[in-house]
N, C-alpha and C positions, 0 to 999 in steps of 0.2 A: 317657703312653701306652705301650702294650705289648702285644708279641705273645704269647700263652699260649697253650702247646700240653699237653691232658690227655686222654690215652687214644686217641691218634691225632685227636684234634680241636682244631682251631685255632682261637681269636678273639680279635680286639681288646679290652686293657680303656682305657678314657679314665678317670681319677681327675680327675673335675671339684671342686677345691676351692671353698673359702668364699667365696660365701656357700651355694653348693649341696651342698657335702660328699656328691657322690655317686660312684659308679662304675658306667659305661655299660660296659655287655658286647655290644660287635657280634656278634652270631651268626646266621648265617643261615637256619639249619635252622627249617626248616615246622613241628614238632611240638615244639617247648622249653616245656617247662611256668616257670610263676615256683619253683617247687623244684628245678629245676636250677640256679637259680644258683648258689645254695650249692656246687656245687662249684669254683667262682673263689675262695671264701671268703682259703681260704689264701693263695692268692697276692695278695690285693686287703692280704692282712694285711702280707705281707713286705714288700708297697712304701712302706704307711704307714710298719713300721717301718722301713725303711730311711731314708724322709724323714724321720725323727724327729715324725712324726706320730699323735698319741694321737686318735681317734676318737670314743673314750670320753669325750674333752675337749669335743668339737665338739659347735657347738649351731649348724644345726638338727643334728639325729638327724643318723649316716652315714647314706646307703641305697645300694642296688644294685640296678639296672633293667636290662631290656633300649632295646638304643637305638630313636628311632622315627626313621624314614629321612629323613621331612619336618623336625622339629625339631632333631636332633643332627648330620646330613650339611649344610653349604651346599649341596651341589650333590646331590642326592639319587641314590641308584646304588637300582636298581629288581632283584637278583637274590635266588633263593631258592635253596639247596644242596641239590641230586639226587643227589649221588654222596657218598661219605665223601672220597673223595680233594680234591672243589672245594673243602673248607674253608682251604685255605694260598693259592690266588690270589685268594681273595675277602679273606680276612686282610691281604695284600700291598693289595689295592686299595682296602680301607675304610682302611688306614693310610694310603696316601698319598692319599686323598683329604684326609683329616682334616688331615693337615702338611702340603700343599700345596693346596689346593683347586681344584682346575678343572685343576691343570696336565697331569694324562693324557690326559684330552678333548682340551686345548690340543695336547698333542706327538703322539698317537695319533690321536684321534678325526677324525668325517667328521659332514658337514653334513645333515643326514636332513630327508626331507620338505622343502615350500615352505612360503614365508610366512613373516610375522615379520621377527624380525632374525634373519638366519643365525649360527649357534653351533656350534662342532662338539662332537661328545658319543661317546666311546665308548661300542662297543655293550656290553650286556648280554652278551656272551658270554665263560664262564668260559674258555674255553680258551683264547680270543682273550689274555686276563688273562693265563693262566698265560707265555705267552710273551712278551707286552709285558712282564712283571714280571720274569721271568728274565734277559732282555736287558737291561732298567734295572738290575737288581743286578749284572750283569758289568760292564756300565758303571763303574760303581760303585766296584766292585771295584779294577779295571783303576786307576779316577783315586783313589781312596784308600786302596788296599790297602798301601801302605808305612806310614801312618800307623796301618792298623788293626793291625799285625801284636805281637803280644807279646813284648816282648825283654826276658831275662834282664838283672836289676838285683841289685846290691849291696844286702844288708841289711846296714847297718852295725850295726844291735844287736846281733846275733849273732856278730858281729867283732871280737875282742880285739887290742888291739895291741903286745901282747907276742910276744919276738920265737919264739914256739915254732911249730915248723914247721909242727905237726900243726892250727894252728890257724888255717891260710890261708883267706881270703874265701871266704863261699857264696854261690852265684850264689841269686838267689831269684826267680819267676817273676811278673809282676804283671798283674793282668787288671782289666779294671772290669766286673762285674757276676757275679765269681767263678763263671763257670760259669753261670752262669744266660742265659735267652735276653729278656732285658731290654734294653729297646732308648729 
């Protein structure tokens, strides 16, 4: 899974491998035609190759969908995008629905209506999102931000060990997902 952000717009892709060889694109927007998916294209390209994944290889056919809320969410999230700016808490909340399932409801959410078995369910409200998500990523932040942090490392290819001055260690910088917002 992965967050994609293109042209100020944000959405989930899921690369559901074999035997479904597909790629689910969460997006919320009311008016998405199936010809805009092709614009995920490339990025759906760079993950395969980066898994060292041939497509071309895979049988069934790859394909790319949009998600359906009922079939791809266990816990289905019921919102449509009104604003350009709701596409990153909706993003933030169809992700962590997907890798965690239920657990926002669980930490968040309130018990609505009578009857049944009582379940708490966060509401449908983006903005509610935008702040429950901000918060959880400082969280976040706060308890693993010494591990996430980039520290310059020795390249020793680059490093001769003869003894000429001008040829002391380069620090080299090492990131996992070189700049990209890959997650």
């Amino acid at each position: 899974m992965t967050v994609v952000a293109l042209d100020n717009h944000c959405v989930v892709l899921q690369l559901k491998l074999h035997p479904h060889n597909t790629t689910v694109v969460y997006d919320c927007r009311p008016n998405k035609t199936k010809d805009e998916l092709n614009q995920w294209t490339a990025t759906k390209e760079m993950i395969l190759k980066r898994c060292a994944i041939n497509r071309n290889a895979s049988n069934p056919k790859w394909l790319t969908r949009y998600y359906n809320r009922i079939n791809d969410l266990r816990f289905p999230i019921c919102v449509e995008q009104t604003s350009e700016l709701d596409c990153a808490p909706i993003a933030c909340r169809i992700l962590w629905q997907l890798m965690r399932p239920g657990e926002a409801d669980q930490f968040y959410g309130t018990i609505p209506g009578r009857g049944g078995t009582p379940t708490k369910q966060l509401i449908n409200d983006i903005d509610e999102w935008r702040k429950i998500c901000v918060n959880e990523l400082v969280s976040l932040v706060e308890k693993y931000g010494k591990v996430m942090v980039c520290r310059p490392t020795t390249n020793t290819a680059e490093n001769d060990e003869s003894d000429d001055e001008s040829k002391k260690p380069k620090a080299k910088k090492t990131c996992l997902g070189h700049g990209s917002r890959t997650i």
